[in-house]
C-alpha positions as CSV (number, residue, x, y, z in Angstrom):
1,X,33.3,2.8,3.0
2,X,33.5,1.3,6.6
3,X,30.3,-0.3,8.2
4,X,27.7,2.5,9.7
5,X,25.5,1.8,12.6
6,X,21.9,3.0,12.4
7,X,19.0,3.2,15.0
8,X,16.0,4.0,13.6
9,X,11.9,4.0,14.1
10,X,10.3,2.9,11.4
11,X,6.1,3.9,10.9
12,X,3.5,1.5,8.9
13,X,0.0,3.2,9.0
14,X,-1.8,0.3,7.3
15,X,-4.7,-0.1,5.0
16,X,-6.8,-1.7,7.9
17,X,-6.5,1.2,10.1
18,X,-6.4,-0.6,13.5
19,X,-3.4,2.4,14.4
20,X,0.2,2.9,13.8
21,X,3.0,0.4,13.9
22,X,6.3,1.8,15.7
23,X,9.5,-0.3,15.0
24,X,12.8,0.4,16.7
25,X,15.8,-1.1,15.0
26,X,19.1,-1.5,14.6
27,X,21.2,-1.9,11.1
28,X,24.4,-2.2,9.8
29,X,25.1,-0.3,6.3
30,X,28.5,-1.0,4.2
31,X,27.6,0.5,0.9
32,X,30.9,-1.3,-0.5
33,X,29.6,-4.3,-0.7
34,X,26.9,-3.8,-3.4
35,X,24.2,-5.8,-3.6
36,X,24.9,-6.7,0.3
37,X,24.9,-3.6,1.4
38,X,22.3,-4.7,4.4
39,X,25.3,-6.5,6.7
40,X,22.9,-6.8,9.4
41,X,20.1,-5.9,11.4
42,X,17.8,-6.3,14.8
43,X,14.1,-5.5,15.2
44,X,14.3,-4.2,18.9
45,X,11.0,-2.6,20.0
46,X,7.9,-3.3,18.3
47,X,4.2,-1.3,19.2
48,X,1.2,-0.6,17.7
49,X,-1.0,2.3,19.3
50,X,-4.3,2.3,18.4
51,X,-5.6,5.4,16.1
52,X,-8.5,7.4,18.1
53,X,-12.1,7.3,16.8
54,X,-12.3,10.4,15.0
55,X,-9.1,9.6,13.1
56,X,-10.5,6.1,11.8
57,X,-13.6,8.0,10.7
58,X,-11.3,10.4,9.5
59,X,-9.3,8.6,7.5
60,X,-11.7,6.4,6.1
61,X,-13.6,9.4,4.5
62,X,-10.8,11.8,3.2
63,X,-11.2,9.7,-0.3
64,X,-14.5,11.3,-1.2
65,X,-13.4,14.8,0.8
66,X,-12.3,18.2,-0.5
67,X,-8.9,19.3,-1.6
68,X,-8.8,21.5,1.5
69,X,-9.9,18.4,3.9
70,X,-7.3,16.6,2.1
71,X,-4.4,18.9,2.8
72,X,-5.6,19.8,6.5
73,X,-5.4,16.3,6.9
74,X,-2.0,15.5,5.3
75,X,-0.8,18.5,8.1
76,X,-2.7,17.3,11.2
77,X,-1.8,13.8,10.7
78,X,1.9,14.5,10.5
79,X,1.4,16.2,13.8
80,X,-0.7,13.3,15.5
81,X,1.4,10.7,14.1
82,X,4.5,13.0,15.9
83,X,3.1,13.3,18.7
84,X,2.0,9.4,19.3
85,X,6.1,8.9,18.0
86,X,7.2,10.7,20.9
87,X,5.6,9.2,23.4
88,X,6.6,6.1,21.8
89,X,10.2,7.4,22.2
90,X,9.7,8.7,25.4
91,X,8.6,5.7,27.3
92,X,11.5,3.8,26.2
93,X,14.4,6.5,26.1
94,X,15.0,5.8,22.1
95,X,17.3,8.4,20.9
96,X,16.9,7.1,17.1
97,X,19.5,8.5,13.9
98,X,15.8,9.1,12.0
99,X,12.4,8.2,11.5
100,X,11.1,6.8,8.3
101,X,7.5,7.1,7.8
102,X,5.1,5.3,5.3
103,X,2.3,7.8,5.7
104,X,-1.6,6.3,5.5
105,X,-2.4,5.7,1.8
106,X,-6.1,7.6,0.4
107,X,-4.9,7.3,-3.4
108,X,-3.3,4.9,-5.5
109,X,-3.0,5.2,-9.6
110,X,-0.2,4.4,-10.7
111,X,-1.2,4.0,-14.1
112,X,-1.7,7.9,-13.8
113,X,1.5,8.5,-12.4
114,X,-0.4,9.6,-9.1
115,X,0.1,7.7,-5.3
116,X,-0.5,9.7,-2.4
117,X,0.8,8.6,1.4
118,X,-0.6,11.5,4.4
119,X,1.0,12.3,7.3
120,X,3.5,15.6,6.4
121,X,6.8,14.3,7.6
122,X,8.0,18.0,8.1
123,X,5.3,18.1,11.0
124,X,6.5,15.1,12.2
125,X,10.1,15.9,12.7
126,X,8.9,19.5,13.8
127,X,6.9,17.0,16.8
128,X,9.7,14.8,17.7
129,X,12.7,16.8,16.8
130,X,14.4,13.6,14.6
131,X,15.1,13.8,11.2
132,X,12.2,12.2,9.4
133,X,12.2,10.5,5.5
134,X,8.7,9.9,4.0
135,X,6.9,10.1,0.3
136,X,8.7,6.4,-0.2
137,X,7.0,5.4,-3.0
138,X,6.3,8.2,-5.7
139,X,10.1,8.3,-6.7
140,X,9.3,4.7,-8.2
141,X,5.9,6.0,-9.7
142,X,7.8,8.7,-11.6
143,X,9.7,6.4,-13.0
144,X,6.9,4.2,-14.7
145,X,6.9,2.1,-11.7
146,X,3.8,0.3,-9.6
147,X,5.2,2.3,-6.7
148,X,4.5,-0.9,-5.2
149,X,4.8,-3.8,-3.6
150,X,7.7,-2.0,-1.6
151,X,8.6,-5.2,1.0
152,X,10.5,-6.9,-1.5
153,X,13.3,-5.1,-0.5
154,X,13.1,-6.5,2.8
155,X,12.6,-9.9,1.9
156,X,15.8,-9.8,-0.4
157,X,18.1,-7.9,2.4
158,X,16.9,-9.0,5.4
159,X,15.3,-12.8,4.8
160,X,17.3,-14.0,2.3
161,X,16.7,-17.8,3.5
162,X,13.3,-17.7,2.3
163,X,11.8,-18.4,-1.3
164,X,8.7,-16.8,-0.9
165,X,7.2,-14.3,1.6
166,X,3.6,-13.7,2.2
167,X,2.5,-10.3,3.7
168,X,-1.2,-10.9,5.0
169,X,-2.0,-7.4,5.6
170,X,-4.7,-5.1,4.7
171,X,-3.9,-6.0,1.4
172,X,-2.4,-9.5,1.1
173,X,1.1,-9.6,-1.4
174,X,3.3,-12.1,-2.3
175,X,7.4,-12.0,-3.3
176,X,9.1,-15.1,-5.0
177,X,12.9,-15.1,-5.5
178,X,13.3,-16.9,-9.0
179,X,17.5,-17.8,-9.3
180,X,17.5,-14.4,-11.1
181,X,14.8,-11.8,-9.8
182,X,12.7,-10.9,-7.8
183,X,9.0,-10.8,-8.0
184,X,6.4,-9.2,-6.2
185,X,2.7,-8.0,-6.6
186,X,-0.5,-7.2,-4.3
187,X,-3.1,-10.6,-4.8
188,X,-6.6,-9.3,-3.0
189,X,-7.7,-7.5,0.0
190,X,-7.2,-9.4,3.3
191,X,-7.4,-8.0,6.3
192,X,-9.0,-4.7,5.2
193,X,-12.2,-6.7,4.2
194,X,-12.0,-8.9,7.1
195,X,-12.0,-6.0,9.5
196,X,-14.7,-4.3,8.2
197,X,-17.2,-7.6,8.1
198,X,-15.5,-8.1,12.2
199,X,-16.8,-4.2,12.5
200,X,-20.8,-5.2,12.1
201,X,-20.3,-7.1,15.1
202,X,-18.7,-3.7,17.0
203,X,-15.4,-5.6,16.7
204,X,-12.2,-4.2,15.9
205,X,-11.2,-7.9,13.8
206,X,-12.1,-11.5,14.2
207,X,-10.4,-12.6,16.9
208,X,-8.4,-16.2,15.8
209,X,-10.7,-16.3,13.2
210,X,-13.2,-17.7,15.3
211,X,-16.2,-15.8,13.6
212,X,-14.9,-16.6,10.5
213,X,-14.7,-20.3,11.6
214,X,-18.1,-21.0,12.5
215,X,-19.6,-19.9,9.4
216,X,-19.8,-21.8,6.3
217,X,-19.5,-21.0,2.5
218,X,-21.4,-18.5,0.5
219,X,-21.2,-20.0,-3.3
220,X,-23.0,-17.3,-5.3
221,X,-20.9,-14.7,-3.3
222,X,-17.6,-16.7,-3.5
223,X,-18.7,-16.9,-7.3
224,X,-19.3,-13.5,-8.1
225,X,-16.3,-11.9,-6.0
226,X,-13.6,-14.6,-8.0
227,X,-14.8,-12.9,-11.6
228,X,-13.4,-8.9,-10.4
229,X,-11.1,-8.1,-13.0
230,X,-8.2,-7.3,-10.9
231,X,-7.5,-11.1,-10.2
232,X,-7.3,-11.9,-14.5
233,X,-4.4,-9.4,-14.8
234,X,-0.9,-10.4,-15.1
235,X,1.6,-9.4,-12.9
236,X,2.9,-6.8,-11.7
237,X,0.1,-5.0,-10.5
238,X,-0.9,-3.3,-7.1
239,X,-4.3,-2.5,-5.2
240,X,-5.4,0.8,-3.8
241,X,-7.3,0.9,-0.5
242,X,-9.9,3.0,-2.7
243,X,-10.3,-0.4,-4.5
244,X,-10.6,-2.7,-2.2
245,X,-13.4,-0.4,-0.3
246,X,-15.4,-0.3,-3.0
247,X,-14.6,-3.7,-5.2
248,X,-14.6,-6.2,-2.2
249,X,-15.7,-4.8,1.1
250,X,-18.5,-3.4,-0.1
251,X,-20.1,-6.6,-1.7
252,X,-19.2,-8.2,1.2
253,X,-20.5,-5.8,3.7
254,X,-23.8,-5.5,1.1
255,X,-24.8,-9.2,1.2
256,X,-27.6,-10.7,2.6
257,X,-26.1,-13.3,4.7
258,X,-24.8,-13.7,8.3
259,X,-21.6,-12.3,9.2
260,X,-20.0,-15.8,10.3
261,X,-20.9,-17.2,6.7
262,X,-19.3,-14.1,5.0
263,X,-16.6,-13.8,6.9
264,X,-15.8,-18.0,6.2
265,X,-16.3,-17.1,2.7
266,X,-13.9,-13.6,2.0
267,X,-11.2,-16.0,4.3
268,X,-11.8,-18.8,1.3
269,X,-11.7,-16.2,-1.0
270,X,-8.0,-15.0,-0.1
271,X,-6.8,-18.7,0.4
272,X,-8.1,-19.3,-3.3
273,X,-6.8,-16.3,-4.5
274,X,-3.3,-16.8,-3.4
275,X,-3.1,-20.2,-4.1
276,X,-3.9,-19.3,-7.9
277,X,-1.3,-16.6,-7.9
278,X,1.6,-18.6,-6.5
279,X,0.4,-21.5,-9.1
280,X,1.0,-19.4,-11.7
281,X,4.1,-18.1,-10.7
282,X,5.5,-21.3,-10.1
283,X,4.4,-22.8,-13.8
284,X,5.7,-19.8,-15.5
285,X,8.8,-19.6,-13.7
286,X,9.4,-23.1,-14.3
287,X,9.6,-23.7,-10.5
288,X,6.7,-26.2,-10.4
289,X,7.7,-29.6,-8.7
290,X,10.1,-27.9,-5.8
291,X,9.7,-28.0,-2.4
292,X,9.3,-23.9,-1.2
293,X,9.6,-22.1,2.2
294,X,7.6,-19.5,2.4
295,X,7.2,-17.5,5.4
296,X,4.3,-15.3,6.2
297,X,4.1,-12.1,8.3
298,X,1.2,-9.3,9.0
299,X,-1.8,-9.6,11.0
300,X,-3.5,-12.1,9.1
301,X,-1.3,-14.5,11.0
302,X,-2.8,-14.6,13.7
303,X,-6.0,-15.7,12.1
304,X,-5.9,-19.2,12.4
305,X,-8.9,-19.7,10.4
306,X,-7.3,-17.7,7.6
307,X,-4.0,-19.2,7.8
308,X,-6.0,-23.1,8.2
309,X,-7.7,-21.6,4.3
310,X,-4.0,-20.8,3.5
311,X,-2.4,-24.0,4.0
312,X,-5.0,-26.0,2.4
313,X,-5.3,-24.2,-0.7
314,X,-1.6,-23.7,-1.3
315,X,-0.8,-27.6,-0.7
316,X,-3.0,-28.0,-3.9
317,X,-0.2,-25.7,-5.8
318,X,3.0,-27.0,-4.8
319,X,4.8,-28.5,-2.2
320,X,4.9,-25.8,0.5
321,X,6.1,-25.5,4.1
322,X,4.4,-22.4,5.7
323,X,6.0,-20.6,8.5
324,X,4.4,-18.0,10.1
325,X,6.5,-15.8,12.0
326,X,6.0,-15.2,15.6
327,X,6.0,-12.2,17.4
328,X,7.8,-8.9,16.4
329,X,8.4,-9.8,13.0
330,X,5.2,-11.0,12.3
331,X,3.3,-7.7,13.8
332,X,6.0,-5.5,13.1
333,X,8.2,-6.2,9.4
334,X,6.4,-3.4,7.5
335,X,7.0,-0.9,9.7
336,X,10.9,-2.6,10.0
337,X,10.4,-2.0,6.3
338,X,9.9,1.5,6.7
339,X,13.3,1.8,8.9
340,X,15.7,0.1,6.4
341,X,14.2,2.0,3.0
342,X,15.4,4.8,5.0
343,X,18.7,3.6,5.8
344,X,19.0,3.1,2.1
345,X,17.7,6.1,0.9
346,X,20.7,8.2,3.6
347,X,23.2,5.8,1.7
348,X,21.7,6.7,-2.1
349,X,21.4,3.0,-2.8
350,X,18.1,1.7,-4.4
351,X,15.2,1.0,-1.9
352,X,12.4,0.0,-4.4
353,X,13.5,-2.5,-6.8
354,X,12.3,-2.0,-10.7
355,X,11.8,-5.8,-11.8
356,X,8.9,-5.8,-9.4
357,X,7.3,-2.2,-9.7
358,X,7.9,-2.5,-13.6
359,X,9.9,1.0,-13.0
360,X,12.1,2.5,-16.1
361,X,15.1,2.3,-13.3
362,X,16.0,1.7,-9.6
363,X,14.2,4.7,-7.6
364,X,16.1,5.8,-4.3
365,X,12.6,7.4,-2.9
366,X,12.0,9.1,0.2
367,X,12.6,13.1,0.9
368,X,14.1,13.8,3.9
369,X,13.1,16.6,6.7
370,X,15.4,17.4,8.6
371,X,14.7,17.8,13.0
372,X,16.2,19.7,15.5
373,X,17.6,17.4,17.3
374,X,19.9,16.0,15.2
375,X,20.6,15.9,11.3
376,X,21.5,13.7,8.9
């Protein structure tokens, strides 16, 4: 079939809860080319708005609430998340072909066949009148899959250049293109546990790290958070937010030590962690010895502290150049993510891929709602 043109929005409601990511972009689809079918693509608008107060509270608690919280949520947050998309479209005149939401994650078993996004897309097309494509990952679930990570489609489509890509987000992942696959898997909580050590301070994050930076290491803690059984299973595996609450933040946030000293010591703890993992990748894949690009992305970028821990831990593994992507991609590829599983999922060609999820077979998720506006 000839090339197709899509403009799309793409949503990311992350694990860290600082608000929703909005990504406007602009891809070119020729199914006839398989394995290619991505011929190219342009993030064009990037923004993040902020979640209100009640939401975060909100949010954070609908793990331990009722089934009838739970489903007045999943409705209400479609229409909130609608209603912050349209102004979103409003301000800059975006007319897009769909919108392709992640939803905000409360649970996570795969290993129960279970994972469950919020944020009804039916309420959100209802809100902004454009077609809307959500419940991404349970497609891949159902089929024996991880249901996650999900950005490895991105990395193979869109930055093929790259051998590995590091997503430092409120869960930090990792993809490594081996001659013949393609493997991905969460590592640890990131940003999620940095945020909420930044929030005794009455502070959304640590700014540059600079909390983080003026601490110093916690060995008992460092000690006792390295043995969580998580980090001794093989790959592939994924994290819930559910986990990382109670396995890491709240150690973290329970210790008797300054905030500076823990926040220098979860930011060690990450570093370590992914260094490990990408080791053994590496030996196992028999890539051990070659030089790697890797580029990283998400907000843990932007904390130098973090990305300082990074750099010194990973030159220990291999030999490594880091590049950490500036600007929209950096702040904005999951929610770019979003947009180009959705172009897939209109053109019936896989959007999770099964050699990293562990899946039975390729899953084309995401269910569509249509707007009325336009269709698709």
């Amino acid at each position: 079939m000839p090339q197709q043109e899509y403009y799309a929005v793409g949503l990311m409601s992350g694990s860290s809860l600082d608000g929703l990511d909005m990504a406007y972009c602009r891809f070119l689809a020729d199914t006839g080319r398989k394995g290619s079918e991505i011929t190219g693509w342009s993030l064009l608008l990037g923004e993040t708005v902020a979640f209100s107060e009640e939401w975060r509270q909100r949010l954070a608690a609908l793990p331990e609430s009722s089934a009838r919280e739970l489903a007045l949520a999943h409705a209400q947050f479609g229409r909130y998340v609608g209603n912050l998309v349209s102004g979103f479209l409003d301000k800059h005149r975006i007319e897009p072909a769909f919108i392709a939401s992640h939803g905000h994650t409360i649970f996570h078993y795969p290993e129960e066949g279970m994972t469950l996004q919020i944020g009804d897309g039916a309420a959100i097309a209802a809100a902004t009148g454009y077609p809307t494509i959500d419940n991404f990952r349970m497609q891949d679930v159902a089929f024996g899959g991880q249901g996650a990570p999900i950005a490895p489609i991105a990395d193979k489509l869109l930055f093929p250049e790259y051998d590995l890509m590091l997503n430092l987000g409120g869960i930090a992942n990792m993809t490594y293109k081996s001659p013949d696959r393609y493997i991905a898997f969460d590592i640890i909580g990131a940003n999620q546990v940095l945020n909420a050590l930044a929030g005794l301070r009455g502070l959304p994050y640590d700014d540059g790290g600079r909390l983080a930076a003026s601490g110093k290491l916690l060995p008992a803690l460092l000690g006792k958070m390295e043995q969580l059984d998580f980090f001794k299973k093989d790959y592939p595996k994924s994290l819930g937010n559910d986990w990382v609450r109670e396995a890491m933040s709240a150690p973290y946030l329970d210790y008797d030590a300054s905030v500076e000293d823990r926040l220098h010591t979860a930011c060690i703890q990450v570093a370590r962690q992914i260094a490990a993992d990408l080791d053994k990748i590496l030996k196992r894949e028999g890539a051990a010895g070659r030089r790697l690009k890797m580029m990283a992305t998400g907000g843990g970028v932007f904390n130098a502290f973090l990305m300082r821990c990074i750099r010194e831990e990973c030159e220990k593994a291999c030999s490594l150049e880091i590049e950490a992507s500036a600007g929209k991609v950096a702040a904005f590829k999951e929610a770019a993510l979003m947009a180009l599983m959705g172009v897939l999922r209109l053109v019936n060609v896989p959007n999770c891929l099964p050699t990293v999820t562990n899946a039975a077979r390729a899953a084309i998720g995401g269910a569509v709602h249509q707007g009325w506006r336009r269709y698709v």
